[in-house]
N, CA and C atoms as an extended XYZ file, in Angstrom:
216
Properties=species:S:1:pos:R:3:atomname:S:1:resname:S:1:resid:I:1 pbc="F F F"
N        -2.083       12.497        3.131 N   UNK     1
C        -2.614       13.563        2.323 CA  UNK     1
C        -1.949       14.883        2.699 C   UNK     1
N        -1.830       15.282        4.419 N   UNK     2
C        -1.203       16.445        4.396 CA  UNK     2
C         0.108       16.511        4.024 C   UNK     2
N         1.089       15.611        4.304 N   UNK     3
C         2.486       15.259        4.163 CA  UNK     3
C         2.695       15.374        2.324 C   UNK     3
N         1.830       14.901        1.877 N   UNK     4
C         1.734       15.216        0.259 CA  UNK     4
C         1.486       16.706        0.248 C   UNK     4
N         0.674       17.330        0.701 N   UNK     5
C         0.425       18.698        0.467 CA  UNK     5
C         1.799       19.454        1.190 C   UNK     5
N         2.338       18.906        2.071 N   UNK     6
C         2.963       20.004        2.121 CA  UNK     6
C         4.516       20.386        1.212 C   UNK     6
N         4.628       18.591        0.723 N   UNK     7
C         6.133       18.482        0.132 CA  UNK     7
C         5.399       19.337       -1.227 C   UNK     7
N         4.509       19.420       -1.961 N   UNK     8
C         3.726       20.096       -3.304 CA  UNK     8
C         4.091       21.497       -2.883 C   UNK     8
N         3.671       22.271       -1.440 N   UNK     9
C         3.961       23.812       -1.484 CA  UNK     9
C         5.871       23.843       -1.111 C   UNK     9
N         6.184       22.764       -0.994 N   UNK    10
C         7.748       22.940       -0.863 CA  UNK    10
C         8.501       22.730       -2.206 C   UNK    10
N         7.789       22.604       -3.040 N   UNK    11
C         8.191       22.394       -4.239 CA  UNK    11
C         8.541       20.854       -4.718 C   UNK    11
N         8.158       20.482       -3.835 N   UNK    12
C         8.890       18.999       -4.741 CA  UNK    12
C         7.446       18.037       -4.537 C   UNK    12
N         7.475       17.035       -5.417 N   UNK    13
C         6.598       16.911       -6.170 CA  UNK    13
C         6.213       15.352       -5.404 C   UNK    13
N         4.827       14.774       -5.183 N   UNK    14
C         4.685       14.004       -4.442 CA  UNK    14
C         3.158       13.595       -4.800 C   UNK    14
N         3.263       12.173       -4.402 N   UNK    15
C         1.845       11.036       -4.839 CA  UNK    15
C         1.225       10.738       -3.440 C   UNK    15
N         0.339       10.346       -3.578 N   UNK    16
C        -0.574        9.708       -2.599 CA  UNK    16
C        -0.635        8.695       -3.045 C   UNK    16
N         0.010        7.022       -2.506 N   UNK    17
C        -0.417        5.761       -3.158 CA  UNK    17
C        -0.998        4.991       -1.953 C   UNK    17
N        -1.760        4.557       -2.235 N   UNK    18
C        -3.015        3.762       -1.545 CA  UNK    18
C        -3.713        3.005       -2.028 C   UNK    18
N        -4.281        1.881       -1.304 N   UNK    19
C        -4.978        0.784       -2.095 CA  UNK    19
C        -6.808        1.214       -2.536 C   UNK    19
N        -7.150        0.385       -3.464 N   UNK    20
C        -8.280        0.864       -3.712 CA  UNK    20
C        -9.411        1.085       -3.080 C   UNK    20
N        -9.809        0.687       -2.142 N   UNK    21
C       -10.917        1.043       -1.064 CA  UNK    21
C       -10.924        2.074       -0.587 C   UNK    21
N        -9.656        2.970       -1.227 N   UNK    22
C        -9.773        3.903        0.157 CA  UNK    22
C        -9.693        5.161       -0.599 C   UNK    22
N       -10.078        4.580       -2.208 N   UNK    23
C        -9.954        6.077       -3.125 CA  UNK    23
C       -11.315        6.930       -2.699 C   UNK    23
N       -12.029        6.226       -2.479 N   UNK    24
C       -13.344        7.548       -2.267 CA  UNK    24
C       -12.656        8.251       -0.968 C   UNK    24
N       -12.250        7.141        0.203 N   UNK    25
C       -11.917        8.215        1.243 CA  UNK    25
C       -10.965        9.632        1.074 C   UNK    25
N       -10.224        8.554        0.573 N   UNK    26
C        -9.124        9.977       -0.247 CA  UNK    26
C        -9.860       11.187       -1.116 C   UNK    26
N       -11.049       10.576       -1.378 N   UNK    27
C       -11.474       11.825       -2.366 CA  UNK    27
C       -12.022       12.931       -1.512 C   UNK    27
N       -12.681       12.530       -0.595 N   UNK    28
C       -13.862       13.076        0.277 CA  UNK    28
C       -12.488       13.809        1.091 C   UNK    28
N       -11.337       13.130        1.591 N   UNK    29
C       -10.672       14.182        2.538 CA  UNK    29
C        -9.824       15.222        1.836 C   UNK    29
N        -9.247       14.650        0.743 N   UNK    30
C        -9.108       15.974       -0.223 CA  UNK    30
C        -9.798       16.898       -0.350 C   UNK    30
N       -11.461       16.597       -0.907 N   UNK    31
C       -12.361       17.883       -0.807 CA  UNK    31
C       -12.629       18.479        0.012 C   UNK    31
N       -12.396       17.849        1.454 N   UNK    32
C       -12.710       18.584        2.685 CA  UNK    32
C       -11.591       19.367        2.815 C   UNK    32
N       -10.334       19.025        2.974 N   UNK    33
C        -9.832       19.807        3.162 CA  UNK    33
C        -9.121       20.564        2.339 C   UNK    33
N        -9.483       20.124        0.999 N   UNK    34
C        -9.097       21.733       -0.023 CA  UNK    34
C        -7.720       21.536       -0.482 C   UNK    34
N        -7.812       20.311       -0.632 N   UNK    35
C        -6.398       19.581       -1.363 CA  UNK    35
C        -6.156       19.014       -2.807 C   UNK    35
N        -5.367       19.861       -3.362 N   UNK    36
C        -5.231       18.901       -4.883 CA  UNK    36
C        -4.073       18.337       -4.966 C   UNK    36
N        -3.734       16.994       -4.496 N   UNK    37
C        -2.786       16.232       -4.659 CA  UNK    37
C        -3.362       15.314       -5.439 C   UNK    37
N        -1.889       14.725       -5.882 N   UNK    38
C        -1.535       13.434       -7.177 CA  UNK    38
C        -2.138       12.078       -6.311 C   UNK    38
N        -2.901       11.195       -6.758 N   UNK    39
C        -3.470        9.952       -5.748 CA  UNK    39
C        -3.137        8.735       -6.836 C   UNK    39
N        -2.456        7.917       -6.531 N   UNK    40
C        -2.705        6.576       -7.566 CA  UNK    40
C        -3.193        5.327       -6.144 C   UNK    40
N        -3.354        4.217       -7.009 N   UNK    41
C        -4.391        3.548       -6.051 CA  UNK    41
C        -3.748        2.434       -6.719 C   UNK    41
N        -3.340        1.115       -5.707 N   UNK    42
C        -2.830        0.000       -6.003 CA  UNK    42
C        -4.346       -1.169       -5.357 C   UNK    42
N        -3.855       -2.262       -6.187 N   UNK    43
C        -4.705       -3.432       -6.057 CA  UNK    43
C        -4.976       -3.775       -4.363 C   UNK    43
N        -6.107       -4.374       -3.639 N   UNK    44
C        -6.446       -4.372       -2.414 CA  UNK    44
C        -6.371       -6.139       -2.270 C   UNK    44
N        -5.785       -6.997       -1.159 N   UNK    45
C        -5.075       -5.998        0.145 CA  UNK    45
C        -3.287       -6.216       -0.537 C   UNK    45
N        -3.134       -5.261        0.828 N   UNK    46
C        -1.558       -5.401        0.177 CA  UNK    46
C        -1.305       -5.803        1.523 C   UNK    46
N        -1.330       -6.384        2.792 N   UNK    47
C        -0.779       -7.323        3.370 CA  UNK    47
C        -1.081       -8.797        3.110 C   UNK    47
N         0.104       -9.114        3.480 N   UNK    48
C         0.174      -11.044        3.572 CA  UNK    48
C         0.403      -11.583        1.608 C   UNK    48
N         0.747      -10.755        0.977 N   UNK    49
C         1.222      -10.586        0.043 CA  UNK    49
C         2.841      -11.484       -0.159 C   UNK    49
N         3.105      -11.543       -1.106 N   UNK    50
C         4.281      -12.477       -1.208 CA  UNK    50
C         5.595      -11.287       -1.893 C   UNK    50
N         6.642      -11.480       -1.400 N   UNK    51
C         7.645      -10.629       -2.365 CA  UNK    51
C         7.745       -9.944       -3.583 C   UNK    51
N         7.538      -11.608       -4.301 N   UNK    52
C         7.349      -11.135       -6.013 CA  UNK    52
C         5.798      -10.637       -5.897 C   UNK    52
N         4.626      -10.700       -5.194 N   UNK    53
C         3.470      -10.232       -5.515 CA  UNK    53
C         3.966       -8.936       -5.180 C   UNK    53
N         4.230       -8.646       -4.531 N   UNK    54
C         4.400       -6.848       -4.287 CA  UNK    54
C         5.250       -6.591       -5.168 C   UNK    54
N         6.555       -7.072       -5.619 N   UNK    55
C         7.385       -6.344       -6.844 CA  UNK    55
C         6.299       -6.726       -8.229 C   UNK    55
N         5.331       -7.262       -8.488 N   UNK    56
C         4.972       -7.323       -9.568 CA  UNK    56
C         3.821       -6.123       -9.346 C   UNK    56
N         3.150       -5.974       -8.519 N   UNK    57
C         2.425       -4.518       -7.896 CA  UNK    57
C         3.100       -3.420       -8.167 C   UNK    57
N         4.153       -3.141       -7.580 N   UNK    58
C         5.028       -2.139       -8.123 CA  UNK    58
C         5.425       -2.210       -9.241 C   UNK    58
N         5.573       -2.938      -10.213 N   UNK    59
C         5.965       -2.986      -11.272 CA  UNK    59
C         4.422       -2.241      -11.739 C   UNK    59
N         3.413       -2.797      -11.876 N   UNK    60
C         2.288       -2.434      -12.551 CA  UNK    60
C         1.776       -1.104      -12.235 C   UNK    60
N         2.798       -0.579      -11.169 N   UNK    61
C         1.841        0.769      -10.575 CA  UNK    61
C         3.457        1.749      -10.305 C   UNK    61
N         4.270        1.659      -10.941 N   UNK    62
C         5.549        2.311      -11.175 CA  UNK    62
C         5.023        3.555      -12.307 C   UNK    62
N         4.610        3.094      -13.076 N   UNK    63
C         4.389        4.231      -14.078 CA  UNK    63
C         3.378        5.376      -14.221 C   UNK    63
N         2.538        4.710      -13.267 N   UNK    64
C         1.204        5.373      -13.094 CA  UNK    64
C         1.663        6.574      -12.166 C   UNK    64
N         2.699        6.287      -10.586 N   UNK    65
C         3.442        7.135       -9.943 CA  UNK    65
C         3.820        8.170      -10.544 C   UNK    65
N         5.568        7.773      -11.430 N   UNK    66
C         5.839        8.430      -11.926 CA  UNK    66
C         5.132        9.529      -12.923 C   UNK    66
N         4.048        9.072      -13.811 N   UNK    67
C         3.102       10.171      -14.255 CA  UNK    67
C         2.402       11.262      -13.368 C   UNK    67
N         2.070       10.615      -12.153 N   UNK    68
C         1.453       11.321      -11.423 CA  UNK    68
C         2.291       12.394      -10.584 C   UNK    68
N         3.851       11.916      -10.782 N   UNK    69
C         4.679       12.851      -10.074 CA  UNK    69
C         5.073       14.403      -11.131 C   UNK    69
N         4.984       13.495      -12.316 N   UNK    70
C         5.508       14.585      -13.336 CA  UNK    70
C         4.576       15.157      -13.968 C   UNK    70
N         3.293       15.123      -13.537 N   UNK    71
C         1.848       15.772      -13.748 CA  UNK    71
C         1.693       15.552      -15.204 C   UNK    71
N         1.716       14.476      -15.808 N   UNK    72
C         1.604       13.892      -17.034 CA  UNK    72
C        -0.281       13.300      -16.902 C   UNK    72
């Protein structure tokens, strides 16, 4: 979250991707600490996963990124 915040005040443009369990956490430490970064959230778990399961993950969560990078 901070590493996202800080590349955002450096100008360049950056996501938070994380699996889904951990979107509330992400929400709650954003609000705490007064952060508006881009968050997308991939399918849970992502270890022990197979190759093509993770390139088909990324495939399904490629676009959602990119929107979130280009504040679409």
């Amino acid at each position: 979250m901070h590493d996202i915040d800080d590349l955002e005040r450096r100008g360049l443009p950056g996501v938070v991707v994380a699996s889904e369990p951990f979107a509330d956490a992400a929400e709650t430490q954003a609000r705490a600490l007064g952060l508006d970064v881009a968050r997308v959230f991939t399918p849970h778990p992502v270890q022990d996963r197979t190759d093509d399961e993770m390139h088909a993950m990324a495939d399904a969560t490629v676009d959602a990124i990119v929107a979130a990078l280009i504040g679409s």
